[in-house]
One Martini backbone bead per residue (centre of mass of N, CA, C, O) as a GRO file, in nm:
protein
   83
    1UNK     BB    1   0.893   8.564   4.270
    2UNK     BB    2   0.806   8.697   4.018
    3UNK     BB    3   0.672   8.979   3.856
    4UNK     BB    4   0.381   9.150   3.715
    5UNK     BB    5   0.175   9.253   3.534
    6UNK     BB    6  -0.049   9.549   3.472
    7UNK     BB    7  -0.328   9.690   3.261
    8UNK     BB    8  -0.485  10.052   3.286
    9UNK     BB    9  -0.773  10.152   3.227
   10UNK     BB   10  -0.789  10.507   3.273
   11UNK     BB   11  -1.022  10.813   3.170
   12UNK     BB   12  -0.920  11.020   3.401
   13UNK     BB   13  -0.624  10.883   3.428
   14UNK     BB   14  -0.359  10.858   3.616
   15UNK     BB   15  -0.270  10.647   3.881
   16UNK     BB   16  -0.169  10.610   4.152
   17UNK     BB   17   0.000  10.428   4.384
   18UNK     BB   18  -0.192  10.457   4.617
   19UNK     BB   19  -0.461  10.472   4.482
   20UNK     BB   20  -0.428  10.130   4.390
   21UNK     BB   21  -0.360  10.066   4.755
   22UNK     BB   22  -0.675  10.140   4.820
   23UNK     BB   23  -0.856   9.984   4.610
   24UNK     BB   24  -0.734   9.723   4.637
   25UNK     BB   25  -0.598   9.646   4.946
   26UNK     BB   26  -0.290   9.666   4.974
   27UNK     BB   27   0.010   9.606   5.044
   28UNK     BB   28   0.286   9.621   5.096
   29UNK     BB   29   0.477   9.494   4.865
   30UNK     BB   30   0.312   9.414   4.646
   31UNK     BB   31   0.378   9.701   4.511
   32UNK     BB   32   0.616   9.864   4.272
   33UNK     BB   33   0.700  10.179   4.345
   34UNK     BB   34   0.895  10.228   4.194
   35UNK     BB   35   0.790  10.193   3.896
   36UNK     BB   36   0.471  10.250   3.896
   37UNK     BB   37   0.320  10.422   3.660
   38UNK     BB   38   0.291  10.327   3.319
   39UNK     BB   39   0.260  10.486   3.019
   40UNK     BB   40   0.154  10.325   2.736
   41UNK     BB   41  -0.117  10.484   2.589
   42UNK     BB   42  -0.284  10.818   2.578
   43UNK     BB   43  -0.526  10.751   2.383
   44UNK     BB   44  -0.618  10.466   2.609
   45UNK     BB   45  -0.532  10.488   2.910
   46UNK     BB   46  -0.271  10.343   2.953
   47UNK     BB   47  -0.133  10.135   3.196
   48UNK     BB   48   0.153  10.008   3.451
   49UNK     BB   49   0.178   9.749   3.671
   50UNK     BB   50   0.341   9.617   3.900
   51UNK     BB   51   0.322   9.281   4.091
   52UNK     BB   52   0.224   9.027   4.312
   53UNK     BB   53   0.045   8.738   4.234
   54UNK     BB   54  -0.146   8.769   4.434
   55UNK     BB   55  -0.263   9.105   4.366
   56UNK     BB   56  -0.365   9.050   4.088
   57UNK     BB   57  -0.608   8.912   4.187
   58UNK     BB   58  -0.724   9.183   4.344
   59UNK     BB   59  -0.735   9.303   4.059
   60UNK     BB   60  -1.011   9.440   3.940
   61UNK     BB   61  -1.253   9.524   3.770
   62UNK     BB   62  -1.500   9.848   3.702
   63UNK     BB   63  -1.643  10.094   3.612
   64UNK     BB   64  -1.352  10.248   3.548
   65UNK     BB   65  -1.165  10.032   3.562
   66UNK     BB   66  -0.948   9.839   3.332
   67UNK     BB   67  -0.831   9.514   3.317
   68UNK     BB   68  -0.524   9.350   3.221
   69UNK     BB   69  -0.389   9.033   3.264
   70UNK     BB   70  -0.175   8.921   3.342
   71UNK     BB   71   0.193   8.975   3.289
   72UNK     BB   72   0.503   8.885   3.198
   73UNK     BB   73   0.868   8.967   3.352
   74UNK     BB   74   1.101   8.929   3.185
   75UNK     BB   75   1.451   8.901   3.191
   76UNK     BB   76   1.675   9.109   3.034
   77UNK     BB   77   1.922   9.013   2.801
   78UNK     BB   78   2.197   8.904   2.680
   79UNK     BB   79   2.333   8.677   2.448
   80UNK     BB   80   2.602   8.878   2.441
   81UNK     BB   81   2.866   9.051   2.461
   82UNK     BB   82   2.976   9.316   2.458
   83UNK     BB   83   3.157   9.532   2.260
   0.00000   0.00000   0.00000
């Protein structure tokens, strides 16, 4: 099965990848550690994070942390071979 997105809006800044694995009690490959943490809005203190549908259950919002998601990542290709 394919990963899920998760954003995370953090105000007092980016979490780390190990932070999000020890905060929410994450498994080995649970998180795509290379995918790590993506700024999405800087003004908005929101990050995306990849996980696998089971891990996405363990993610749940907190006094600090905003969870919005999971949300699909679909594989991206083109409709037609390239020129």
């Amino acid at each position: 099965m394919s990963k899920v997105m998760l954003t995370i809006r953090a105000p007092e800044g980016a979490p780390t990848v190990p932070e999000i694995v020890s905060r929410y009690g994450l498994q080995p490959g649970e998180i795509d550690e290379q995918f790590g943490v993506i700024g999405i809005d800087p003004k908005d203190h929101a990050y995306t994070i990849l996980v696998e549908p089971s891990a996405a259950q363990k993610i749940q919002p907190d006094k600090k942390w905003e969870i919005s998601g999971p949300f699909s990542n679909p594989k991206i290709e083109p409709f037609w071979p390239p020129q």
